[in-house]
C-alpha positions in Angstrom: 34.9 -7.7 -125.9 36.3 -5.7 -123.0 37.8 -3.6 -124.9 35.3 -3.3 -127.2 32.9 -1.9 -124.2 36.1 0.3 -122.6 36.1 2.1 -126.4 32.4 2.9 -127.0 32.3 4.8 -123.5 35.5 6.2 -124.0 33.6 7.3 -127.4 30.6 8.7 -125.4 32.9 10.5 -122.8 34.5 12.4 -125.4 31.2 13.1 -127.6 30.0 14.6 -124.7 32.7 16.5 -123.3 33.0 17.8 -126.8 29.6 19.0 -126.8 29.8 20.9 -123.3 32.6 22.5 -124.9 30.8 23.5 -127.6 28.0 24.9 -125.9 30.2 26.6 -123.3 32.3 28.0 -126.8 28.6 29.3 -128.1 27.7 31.0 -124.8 31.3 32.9 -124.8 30.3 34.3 -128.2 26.9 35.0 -127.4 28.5 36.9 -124.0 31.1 38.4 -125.3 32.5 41.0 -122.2 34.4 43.1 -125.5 30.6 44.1 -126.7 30.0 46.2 -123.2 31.4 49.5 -122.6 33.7 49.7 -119.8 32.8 51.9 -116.8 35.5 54.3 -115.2 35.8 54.7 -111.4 34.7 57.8 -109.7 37.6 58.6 -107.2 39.8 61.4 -107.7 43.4 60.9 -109.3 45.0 64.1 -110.1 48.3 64.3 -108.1 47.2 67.6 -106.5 44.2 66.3 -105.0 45.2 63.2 -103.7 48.4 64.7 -101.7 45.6 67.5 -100.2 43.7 64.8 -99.1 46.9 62.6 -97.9 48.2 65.9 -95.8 44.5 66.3 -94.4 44.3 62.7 -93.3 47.5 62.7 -91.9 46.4 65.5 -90.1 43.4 64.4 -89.1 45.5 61.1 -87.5 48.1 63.5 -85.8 44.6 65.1 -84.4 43.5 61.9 -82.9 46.9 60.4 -81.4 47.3 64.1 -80.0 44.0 63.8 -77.9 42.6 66.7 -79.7 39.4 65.0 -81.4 36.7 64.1 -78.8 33.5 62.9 -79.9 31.4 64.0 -76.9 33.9 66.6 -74.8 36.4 66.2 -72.3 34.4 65.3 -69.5 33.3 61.8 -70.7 35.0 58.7 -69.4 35.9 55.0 -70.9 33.6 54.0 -67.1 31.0 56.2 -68.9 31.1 54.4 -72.3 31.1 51.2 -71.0 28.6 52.0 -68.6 26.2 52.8 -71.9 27.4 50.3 -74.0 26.1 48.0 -70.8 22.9 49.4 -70.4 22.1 48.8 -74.3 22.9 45.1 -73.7 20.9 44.4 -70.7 17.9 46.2 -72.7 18.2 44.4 -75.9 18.5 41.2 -73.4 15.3 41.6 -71.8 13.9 42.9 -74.7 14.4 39.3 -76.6 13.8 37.8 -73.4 10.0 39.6 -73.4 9.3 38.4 -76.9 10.5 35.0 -76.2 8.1 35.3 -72.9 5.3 36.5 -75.1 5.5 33.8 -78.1 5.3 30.8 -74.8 2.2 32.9 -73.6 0.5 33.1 -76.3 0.5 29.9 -77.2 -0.6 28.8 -73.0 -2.8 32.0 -73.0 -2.7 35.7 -73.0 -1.4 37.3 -69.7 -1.8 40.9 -70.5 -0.7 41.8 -66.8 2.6 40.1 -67.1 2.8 41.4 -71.2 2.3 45.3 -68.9 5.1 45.1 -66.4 7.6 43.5 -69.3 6.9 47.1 -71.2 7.3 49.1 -68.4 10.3 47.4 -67.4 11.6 47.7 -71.2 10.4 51.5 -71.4 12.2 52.0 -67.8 15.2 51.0 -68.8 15.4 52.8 -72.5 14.5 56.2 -70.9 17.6 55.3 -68.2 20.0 54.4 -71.7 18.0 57.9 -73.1 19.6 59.9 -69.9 22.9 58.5 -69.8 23.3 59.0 -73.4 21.8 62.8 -73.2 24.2 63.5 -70.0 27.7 63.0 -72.8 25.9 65.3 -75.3 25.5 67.6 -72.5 29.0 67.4 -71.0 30.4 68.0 -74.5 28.3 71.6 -74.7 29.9 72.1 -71.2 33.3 72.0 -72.7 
């Protein structure tokens, strides 16, 4: 009896794994990836063109190892960088922190005083990132 019961769902398991099978064979067919036409890249591949482009990137890397590329002119400093990259944290900080402030008084009432300062803090600040940022620009027409 036992084994009578371990045959018919051995039976079922294989009727339907051949059916899956079957249905997975029909969707290949119906799918078939030899019916589409095959796209080509786009990037160059004569010889002559990619060793111009190899010597002018290796050029452009001796360039940059040399010291001879500088994005905003000699005058700009690492302390200056990190100074800006600084000042764009602590705005986008109390920026979040204004709209988390505004969400908890809106829902215990509008304070349109405090909602004023929080801008001109926020505005403060961005035109003090806008002047840093405009000072490198400026030292690199210096140069």
């Amino acid at each position: 009896m036992a084994s009578d019961h371990s045959q018919a769902s051995s039976s079922r398991q294989h009727s339907n794994a051949a059916t899956a099978n079957s249905s997975s064979i029909s969707l290949n067919k119906s799918y078939s990836f030899t019916s589409r036409p095959l796209k080509h890249h786009s990037f160059i591949s004569e010889v002559p063109d990619v060793r111009h482009m190899e010597r002018a990137l290796l050029g452009l890397l001796e360039d940059f190892h040399s010291g001879k590329l500088k994005a905003f002119g000699s005058g700009c400093t690492m302390e200056q960088m990190t100074s800006i990259r600084e000042q764009q944290e602590s705005l986008a900080k109390l920026h979040f922190d204004l709209g988390n402030e505004a969400s908890l008084s809106a829902n215990a009432g509008n304070n349109e005083a405090q909602s004023q300062n929080g801008m001109r803090k926020l505005v403060a600040k961005l035109e003090q990132l806008s002047f840093s940022i405009e000072k490198l620009h400026s030292s690199k027409v210096e140069q």
